[in-house]
C-alpha positions in Angstrom: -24.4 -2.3 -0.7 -24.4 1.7 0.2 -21.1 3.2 0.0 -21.1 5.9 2.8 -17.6 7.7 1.5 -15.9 7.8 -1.9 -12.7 6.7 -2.6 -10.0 8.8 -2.9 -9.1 10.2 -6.5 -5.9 11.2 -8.3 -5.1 14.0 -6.3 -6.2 14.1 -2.8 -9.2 15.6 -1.9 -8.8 19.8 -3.1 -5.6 19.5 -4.1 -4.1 21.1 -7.3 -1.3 19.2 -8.8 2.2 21.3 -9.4 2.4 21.7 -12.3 5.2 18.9 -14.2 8.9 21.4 -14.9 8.3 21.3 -18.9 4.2 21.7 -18.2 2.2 18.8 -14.8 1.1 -6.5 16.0 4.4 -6.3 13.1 4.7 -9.0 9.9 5.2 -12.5 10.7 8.8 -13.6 11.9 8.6 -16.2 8.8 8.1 -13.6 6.0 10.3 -11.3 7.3 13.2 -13.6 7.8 12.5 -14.7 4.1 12.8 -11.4 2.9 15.7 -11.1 5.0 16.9 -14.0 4.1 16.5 -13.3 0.3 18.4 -9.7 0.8 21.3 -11.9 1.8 21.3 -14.0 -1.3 20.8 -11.0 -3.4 23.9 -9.0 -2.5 25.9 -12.0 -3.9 23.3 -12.1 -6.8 23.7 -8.9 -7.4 27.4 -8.2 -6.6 27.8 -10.8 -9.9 25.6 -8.9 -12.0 27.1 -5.8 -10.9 24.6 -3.6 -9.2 26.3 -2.7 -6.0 27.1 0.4 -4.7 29.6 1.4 -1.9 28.0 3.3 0.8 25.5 5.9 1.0 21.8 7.1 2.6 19.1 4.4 2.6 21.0 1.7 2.4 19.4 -1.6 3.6 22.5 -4.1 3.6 25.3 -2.1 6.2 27.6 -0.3 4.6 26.6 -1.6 1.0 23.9 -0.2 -1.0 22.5 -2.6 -3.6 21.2 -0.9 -6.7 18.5 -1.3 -9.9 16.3 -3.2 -7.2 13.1 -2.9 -9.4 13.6 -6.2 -11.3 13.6 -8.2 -8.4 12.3 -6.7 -5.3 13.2 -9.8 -3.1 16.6 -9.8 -3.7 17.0 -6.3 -2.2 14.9 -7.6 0.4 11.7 -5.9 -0.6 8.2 -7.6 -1.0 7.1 -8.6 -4.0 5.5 -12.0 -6.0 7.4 -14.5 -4.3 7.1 -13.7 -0.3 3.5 -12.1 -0.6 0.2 -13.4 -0.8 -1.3 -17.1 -0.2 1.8 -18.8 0.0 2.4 -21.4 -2.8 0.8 -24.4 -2.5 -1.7 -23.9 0.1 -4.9 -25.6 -0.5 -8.1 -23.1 -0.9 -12.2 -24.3 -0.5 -14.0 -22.1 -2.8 -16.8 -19.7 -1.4 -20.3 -20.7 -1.7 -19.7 -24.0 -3.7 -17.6 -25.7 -1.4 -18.0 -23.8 1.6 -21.0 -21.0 2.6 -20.3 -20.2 6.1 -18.0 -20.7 9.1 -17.8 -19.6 12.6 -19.1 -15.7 12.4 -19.2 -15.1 8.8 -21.7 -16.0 5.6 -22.1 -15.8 2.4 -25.1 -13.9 1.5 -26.8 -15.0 -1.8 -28.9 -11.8 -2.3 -25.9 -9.4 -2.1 -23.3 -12.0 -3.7 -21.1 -11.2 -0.8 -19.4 -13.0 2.1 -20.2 -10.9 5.6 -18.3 -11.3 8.8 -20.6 -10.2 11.6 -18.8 -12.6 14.4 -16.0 -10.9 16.8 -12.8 -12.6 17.0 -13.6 -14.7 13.4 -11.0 -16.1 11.3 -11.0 -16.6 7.4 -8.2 -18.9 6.3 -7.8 -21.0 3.4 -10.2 -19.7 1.1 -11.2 -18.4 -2.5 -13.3 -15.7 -2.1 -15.0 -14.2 -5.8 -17.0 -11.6 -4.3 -16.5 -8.6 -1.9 -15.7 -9.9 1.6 -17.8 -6.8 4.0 -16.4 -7.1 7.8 -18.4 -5.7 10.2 -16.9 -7.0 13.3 -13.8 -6.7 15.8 -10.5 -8.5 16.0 -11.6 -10.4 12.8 -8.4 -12.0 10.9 -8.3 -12.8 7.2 -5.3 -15.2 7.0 -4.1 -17.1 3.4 -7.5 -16.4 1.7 -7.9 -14.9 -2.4 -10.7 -12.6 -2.9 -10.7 -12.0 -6.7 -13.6 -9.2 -7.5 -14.4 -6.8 -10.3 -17.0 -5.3 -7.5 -16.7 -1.6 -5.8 -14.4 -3.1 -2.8 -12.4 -6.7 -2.1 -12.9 -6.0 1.7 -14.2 -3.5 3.3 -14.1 -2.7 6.7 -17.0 -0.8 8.5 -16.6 0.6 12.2 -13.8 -2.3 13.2 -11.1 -1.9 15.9 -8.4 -4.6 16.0 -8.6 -6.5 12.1 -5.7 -8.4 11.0 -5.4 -9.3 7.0 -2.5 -11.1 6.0 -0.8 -13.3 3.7 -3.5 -13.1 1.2 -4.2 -12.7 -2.3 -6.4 -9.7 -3.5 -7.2 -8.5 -7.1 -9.8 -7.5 -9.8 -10.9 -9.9 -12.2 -8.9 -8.6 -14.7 -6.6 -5.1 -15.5 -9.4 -3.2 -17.2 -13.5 -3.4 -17.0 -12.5 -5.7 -14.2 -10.4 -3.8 -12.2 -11.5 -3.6 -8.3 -12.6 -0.5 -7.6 -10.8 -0.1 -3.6 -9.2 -3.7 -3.1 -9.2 -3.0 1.3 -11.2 -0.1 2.2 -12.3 1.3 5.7 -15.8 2.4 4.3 -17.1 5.3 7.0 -13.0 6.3 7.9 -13.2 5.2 11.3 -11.7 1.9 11.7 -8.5 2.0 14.1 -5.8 -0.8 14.9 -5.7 -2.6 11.4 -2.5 -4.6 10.5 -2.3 -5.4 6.8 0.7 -7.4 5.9 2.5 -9.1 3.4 -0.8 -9.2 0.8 0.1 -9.4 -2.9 -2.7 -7.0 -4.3 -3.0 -5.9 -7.8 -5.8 -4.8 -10.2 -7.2 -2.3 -8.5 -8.2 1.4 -8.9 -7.2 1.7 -4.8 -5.2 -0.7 -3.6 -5.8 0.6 0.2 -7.8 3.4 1.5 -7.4 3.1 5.2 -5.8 5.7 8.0 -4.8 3.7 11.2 -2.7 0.8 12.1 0.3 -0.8 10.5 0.5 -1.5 6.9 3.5 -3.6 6.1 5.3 -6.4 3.8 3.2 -5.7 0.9 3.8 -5.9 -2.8 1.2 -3.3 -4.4 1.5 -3.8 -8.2 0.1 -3.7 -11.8 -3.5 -1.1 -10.8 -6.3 -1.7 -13.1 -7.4 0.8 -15.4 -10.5 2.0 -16.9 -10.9 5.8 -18.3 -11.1 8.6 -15.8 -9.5 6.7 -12.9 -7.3 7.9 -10.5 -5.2 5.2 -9.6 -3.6 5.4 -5.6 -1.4 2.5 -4.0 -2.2 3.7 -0.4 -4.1 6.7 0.4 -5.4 8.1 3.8 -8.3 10.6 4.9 -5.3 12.5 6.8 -6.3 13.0 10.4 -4.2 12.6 13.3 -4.8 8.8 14.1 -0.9 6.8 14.3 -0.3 5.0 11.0 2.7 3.8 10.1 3.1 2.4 6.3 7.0 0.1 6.1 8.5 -2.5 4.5 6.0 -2.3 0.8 6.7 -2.6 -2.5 4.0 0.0 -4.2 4.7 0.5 -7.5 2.0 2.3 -9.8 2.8 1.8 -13.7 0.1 4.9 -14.2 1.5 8.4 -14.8 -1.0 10.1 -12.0 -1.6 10.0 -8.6 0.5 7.8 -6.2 2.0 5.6 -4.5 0.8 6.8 -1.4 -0.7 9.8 -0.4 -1.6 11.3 3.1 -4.7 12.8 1.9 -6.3 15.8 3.7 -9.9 16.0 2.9 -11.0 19.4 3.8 -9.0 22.8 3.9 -7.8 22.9 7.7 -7.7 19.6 8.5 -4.7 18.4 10.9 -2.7 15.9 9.2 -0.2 13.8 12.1 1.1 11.1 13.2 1.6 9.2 10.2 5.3 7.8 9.2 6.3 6.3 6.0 9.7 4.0 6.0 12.0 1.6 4.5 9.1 1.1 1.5 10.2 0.8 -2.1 7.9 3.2 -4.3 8.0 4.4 -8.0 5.2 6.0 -10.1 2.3 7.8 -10.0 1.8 11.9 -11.1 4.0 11.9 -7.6 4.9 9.0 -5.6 4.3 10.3 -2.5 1.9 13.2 -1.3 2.8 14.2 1.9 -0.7 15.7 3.5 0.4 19.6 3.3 -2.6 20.4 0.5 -5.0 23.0 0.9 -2.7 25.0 3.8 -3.3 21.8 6.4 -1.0 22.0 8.9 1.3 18.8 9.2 3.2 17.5 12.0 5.1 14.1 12.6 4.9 13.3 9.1 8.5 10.8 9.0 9.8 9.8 5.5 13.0 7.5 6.0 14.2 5.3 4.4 12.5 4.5 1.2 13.7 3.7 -2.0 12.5 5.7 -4.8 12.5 3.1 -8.2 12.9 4.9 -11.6 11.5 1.7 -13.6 8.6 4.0 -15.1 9.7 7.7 -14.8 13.3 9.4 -14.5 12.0 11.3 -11.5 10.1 8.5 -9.4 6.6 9.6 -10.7 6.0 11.0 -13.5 6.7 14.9 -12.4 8.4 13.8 -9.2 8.9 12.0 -5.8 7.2 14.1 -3.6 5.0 16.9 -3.5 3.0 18.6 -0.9 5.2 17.5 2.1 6.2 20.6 4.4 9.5 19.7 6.0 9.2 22.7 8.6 6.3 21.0 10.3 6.6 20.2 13.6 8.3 16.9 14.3 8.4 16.3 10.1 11.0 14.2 8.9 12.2 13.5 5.4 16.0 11.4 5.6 17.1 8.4 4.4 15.3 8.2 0.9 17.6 7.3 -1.8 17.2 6.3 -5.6 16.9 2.8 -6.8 19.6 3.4 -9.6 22.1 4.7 -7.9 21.6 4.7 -4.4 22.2 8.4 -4.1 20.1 10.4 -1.6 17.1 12.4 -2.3 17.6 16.0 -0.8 14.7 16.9 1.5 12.1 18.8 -0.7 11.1 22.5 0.0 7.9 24.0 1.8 5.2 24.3 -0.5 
């Protein structure tokens, strides 16, 4: 398999990290009303175990503000292992030995690879141990597990209109295994993806895609092996409307991201993109907000998102945010609070 664009390391594209202070289309109704559901139960769960707050910005239950979410993302209402993925106790046929092909898609010995070449197809109800290479429109990967050490999971190349949901996505294992881009739109131009309530996990990039909606899903545990930089989410920048809501993305490494609007070449327009009600924590920075190399920024929205302090004090390991311009036209940064306390994070400064 060619790979006609590489994936996006630590820091986006030509950026310099700051240094650290002392150095460095929407989710189904039935998983949404669980989560729902779930952040309903947890305010008495949590109201026992004493981890409510009163009041204050980014607060996802009225006027209460439930605390020290990062334990239990579901209880707060948040994706994570137990409203994500193939949902327990569906049945899966395993690709090739039980099942080789279906309507517009195969599994190609040769390249040890499933390939989806039929408009419209649908994948449901499989496990999938090789890269799954879409190459098609309006295709839908629905309660299927791709497990894969290879250089993508799925990869999407010139699609409009692909849906992948409810499904479970990893490397083979957390090291030499890892996946190297678990969903990746291969040549950048892919538009109208939805990608929703996945469980996804060791992986060097969980998601490396720059259009559609990505939403309701737990992004967790990244593989490692030495010299990677590790991304939950991560864009090419550019104008096309994303919006990124509703994810748990929590990166245990100390660099890069949990998501990051990345602009690849000095100049380059970075818009349209917002970024809301998501629970992130970790990375160098947990967020990069596409203002690298001088590229001007506009309707870049923040809101809402919950900032966990599970692996560093300050969200990532030198901060929450870096590279976001908040005097960009249309930018917005409100809403985003701490996990711990429920306090508000003040909007940062231009860079």
């Amino acid at each position: 398999m060619t790979v006609s664009r590489t994936a996006a390391a630590d820091i986006p594209a030509g950026f310099t990290a700051p240094a650290s202070p002392a150095a460095g289309t929407r989710a189904s109704a039935s998983r949404r009303s669980r989560r729902a559901g779930a952040a309903v139960l947890g305010v008495a769960a949590l109201a026992a175990a004493g981890v409510l707050a009163g009041g204050g910005a980014g607060s996802r239950a009225g006027a209460t503000v439930l605390t020290n979410c990062a334990a239990s993302p579901s209880a707060c209402g948040y994706p994570d292992a137990t409203n994500t993925g193939v949902p327990a106790g569906t049945t899966l046929k395993s690709v090739p030995s039980q099942v080789s092909s279906g309507p517009g898609w195969s599994y190609n010995v040769a390249n040890n690879e499933v390939v989806v070449t039929g408009a419209g197809a649908v994948l449901s109800g499989l496990s999938i141990p090789c890269t799954v290479e879409i190459d098609a429109s309006n295709v839908t990967v629905n309660d299927v597990q791709v497990v894969t050490g290879g250089s993508f999971a799925i990869d999407l190349r010139h699609t409009t209109g692909v849906t992948i949901e409810n499904s479970t996505i990893s490397g083979t294992n957390a090291t030499t295994g890892r996946v190297n881009v678990a969903i990746d739109d291969v040549y950048g131009d892919s538009t109208g993806e939805v990608i929703k309530d996945n469980n996804i996990s060791a992986f060097r990039t969980a998601m490396q895609v720059s259009a559609g909606l990505v939403e309701g899903n737990y992004i967790h545990d990244p593989g490692y092996i030495a010299g990677d930089h590790t991304n939950g989410i991560v864009t090419n920048g550019g104008t096309a409307s994303m919006t990124i809501e509703d994810n748990t993305i929590f990166n245990s490494l100390g660099q890069t991201d949990a998501i990051s609007l990345d602009a690849a070449a000095a100049g380059t327009t970075v818009a349209n993109k917002t970024i809301e009600n998501n629970f992130l924590a970790g990375g160098g920075y947990s967020i990069y907000g596409g203002d690298g190399q001088n590229n001007p920024t506009s309707k870049i929205v923040i809101t809402g998102n919950r900032f966990g302090q599970n692996y560093y004090a300050k969200g990532g390991q030198f901060g929450a945010v870096a590279y976001y311009n908040p005097a960009g036209t249309g930018n917005v940064w409100s809403g985003n609070s701490w996990d711990t306390t429920g306090q508000a994070i003040s909007s940062p400064s231009a860079p």
